[in-house]
N, C-alpha and C positions, 0 to 999 in steps of 0.2 A: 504494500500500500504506500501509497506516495502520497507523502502529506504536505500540505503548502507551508510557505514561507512565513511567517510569524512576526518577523519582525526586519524589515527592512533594513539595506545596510546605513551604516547613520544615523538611526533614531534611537534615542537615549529608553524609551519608552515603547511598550506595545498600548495602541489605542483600542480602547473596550470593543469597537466594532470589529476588530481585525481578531480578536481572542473567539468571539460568539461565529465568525465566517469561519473558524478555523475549525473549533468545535462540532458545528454544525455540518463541514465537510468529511470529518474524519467519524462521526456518526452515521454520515450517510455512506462512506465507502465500505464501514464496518459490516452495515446489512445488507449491501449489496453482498460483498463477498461471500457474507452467512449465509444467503439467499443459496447460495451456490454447492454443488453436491460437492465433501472436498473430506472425502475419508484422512484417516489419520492411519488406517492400515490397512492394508489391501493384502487380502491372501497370496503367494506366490503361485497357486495353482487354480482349478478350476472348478465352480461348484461342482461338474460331474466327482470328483473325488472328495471334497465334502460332505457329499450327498454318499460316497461310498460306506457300504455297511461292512466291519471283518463278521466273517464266516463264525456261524454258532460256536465255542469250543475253541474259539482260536486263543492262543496264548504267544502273546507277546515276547519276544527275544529280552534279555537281560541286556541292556545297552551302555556301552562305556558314554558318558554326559560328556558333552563340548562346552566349555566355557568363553569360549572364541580366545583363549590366548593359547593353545598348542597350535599346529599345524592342520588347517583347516581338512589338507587333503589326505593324509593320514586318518582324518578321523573319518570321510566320506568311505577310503578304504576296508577300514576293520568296520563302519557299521552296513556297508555293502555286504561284506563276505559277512558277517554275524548274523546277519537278516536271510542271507541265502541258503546257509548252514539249518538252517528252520523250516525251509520252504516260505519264506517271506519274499513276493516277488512282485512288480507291477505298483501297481493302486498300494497295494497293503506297504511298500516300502516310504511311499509320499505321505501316509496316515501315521506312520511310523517314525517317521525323521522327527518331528518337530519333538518326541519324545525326546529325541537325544540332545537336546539343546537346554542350553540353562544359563542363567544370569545375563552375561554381557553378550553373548553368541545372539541375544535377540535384535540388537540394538545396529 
């Protein structure tokens, strides 16, 4: 949001008229924006896989947690093959990831 100018260069003082046009603007850009669809999170994948149900019985792999400070692709590794190791494959490994993440790996 781009808000105007306040106070002119040179003048010692802002004039009451220039404070209420400034307010009045930075109100009215607010609800425009609000106005506006503006997620704060957007899933990386697709409703089809949120909408994905796991299979009656299924039991979830024990997974080593990422904190996002080791080696990101290390951990994509061991919990590929950990998942695989189970017969955890497709859909069920996208439902599955976000299990292995934790604290700052969200961010």
């Amino acid at each position: 949001m781009k808000l105007p100018k306040v106070q002119d260069e040179g003048e010692s003082y802002v004039k009451q008229t220039k404070i209420k046009d400034f307010i009045i603007e930075a109100i009215k850009d607010k609800s425009e924006s609000s106005s506006k669809f503006s997620p704060t999170y957007v899933k990386p994948y697709t409703q089809r896989i949120d909408n994905f149900k796991m299979s009656k019985g299924y039991q979830p792999p024990k997974l080593q947690q990422f904190d996002g400070k080791g080696n990101p692709k290390q951990h994509m590794a061991h919990f590929i093959e950990t998942c695989n190791v189970v017969g955890t494959y497709g859909d069920h490994l996208i439902k599955e990831f976000v299990q292995s993440l934790r604290e700052n790996a969200f961010d």
